[in-house]
PAZAPA-4460 file (N, C-alpha, C; in steps of 0.05 Angstrom, whole numbers, plus 32768, in hexadecimal, padded with zeros to 4 digits):
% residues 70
    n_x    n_y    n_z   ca_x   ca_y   ca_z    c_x    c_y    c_z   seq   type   mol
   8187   7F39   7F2B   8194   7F51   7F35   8197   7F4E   7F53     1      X     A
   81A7   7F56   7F61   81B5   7F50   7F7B   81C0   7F66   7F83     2      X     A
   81B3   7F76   7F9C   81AE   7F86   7FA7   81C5   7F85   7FC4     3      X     A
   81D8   7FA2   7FC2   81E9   7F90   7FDC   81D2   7F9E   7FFB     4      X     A
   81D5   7F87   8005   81C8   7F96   8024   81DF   7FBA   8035     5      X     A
   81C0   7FBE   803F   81D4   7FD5   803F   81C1   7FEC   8056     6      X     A
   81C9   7FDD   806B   81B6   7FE6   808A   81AC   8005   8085     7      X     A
   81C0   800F   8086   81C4   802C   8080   81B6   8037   8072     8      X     A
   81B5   802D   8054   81A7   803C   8041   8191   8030   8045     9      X     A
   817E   801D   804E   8166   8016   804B   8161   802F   8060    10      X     A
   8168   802A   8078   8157   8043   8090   8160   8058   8082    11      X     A
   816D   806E   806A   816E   8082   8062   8152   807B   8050    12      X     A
   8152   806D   8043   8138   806A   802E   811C   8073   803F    13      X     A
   811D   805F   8057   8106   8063   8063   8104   807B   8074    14      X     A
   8122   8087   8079   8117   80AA   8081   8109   80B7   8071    15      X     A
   810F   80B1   804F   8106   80C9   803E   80E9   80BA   803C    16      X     A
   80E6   80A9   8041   80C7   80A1   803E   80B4   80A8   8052    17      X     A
   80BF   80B0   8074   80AD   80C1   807F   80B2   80D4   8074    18      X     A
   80C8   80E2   8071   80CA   80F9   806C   80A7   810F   8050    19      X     A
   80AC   80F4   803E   8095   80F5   802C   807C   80F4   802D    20      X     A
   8078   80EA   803F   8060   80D7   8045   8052   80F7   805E    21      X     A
   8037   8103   8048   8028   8111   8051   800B   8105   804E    22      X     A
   7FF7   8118   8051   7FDF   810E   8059   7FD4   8107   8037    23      X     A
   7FD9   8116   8021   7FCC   810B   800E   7FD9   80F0   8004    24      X     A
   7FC8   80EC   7FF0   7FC5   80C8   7FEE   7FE2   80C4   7FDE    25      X     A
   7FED   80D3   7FCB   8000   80CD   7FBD   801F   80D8   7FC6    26      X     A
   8022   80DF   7FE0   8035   80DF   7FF5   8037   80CB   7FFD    27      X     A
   8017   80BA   8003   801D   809D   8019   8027   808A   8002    28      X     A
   801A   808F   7FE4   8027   8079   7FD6   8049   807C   7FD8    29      X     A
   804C   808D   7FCF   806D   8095   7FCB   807F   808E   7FE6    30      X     A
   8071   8095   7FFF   8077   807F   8019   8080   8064   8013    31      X     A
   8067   805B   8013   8069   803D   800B   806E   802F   7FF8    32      X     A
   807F   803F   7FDF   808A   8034   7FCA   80AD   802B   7FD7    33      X     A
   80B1   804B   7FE1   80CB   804B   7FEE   80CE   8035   8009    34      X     A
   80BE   802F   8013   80C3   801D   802F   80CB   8008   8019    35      X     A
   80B7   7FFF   8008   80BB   7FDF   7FF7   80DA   7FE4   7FF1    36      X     A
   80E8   7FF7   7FE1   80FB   7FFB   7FDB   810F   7FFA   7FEE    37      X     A
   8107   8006   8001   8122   7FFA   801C   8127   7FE3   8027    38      X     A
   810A   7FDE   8021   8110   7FB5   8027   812B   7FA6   8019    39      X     A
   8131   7FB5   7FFE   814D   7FAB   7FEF   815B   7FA6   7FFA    40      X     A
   8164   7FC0   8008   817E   7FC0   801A   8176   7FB4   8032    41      X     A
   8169   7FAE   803F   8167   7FA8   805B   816F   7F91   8065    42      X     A
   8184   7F83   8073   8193   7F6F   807A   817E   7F5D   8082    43      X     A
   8166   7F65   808F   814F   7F59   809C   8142   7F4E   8091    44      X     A
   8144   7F54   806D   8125   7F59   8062   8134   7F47   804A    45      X     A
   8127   7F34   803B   8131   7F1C   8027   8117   7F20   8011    46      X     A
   8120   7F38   8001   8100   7F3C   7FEB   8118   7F40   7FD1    47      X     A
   8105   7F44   7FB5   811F   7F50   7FA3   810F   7F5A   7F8F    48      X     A
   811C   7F6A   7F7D   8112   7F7F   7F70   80F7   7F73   7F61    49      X     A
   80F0   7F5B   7F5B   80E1   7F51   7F4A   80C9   7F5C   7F63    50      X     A
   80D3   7F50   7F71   80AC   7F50   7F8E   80AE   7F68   7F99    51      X     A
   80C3   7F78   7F94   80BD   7F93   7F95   80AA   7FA1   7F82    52      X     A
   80B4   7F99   7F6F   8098   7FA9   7F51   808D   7FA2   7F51    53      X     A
   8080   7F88   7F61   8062   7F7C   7F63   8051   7F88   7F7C    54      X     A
   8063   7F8F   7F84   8057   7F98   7FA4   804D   7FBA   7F94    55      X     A
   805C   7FC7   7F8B   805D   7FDE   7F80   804C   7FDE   7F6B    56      X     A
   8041   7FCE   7F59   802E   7FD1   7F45   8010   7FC9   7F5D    57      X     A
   800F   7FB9   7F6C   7FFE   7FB0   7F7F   7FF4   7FCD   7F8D    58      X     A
   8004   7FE8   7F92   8004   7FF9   7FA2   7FF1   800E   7F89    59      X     A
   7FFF   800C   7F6F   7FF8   8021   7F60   7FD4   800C   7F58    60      X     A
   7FD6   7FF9   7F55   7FB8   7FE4   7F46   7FA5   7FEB   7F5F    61      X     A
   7FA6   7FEE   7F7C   7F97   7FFA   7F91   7F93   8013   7F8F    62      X     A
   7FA8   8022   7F90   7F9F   803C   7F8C   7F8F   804A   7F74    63      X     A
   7F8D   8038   7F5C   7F7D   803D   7F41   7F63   802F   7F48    64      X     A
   7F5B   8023   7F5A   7F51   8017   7F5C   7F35   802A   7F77    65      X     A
   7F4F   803F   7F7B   7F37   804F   7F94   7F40   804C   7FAC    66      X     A
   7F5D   803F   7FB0   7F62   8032   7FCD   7F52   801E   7FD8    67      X     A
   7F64   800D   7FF7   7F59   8005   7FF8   7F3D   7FFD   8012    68      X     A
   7F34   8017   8014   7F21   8022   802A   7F05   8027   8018    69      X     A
   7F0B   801A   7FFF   7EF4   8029   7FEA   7EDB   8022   7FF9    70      X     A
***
């Protein structure tokens, strides 16, 4: 799958990801699901959907796990 770059919409992704991103723990995940996700688009950024869901299962396997400050 081949993702077109797309400056614009990655920095909209990562607005709505501060925008989300409050003090409880499942705001910061949802943050940092969406940053991985703007990496798609990002002209800067050379990742793809595959090491995105690994990064993203890596986020949810920490957080089941207690975080990682346990």
């Amino acid at each position: 799958m081949s993702v077109e770059k797309d400056a614009e919409r990655a920095a909209l992704v990562r607005e709505i990801a501060d925008e989300v991103r409050a003090e409880s723990s499942e705001s910061k995940q949802l943050s940092a699901i969406l940053y991985r996700v703007s990496d798609l688009y990002d002209p800067d950024e050379e990742t793809s959907p595959e090491e995105i869901y690994l990064n993203v299962k890596y986020i949810f396997d920490v957080k089941e796990q207690g975080g990682i400050d346990r």
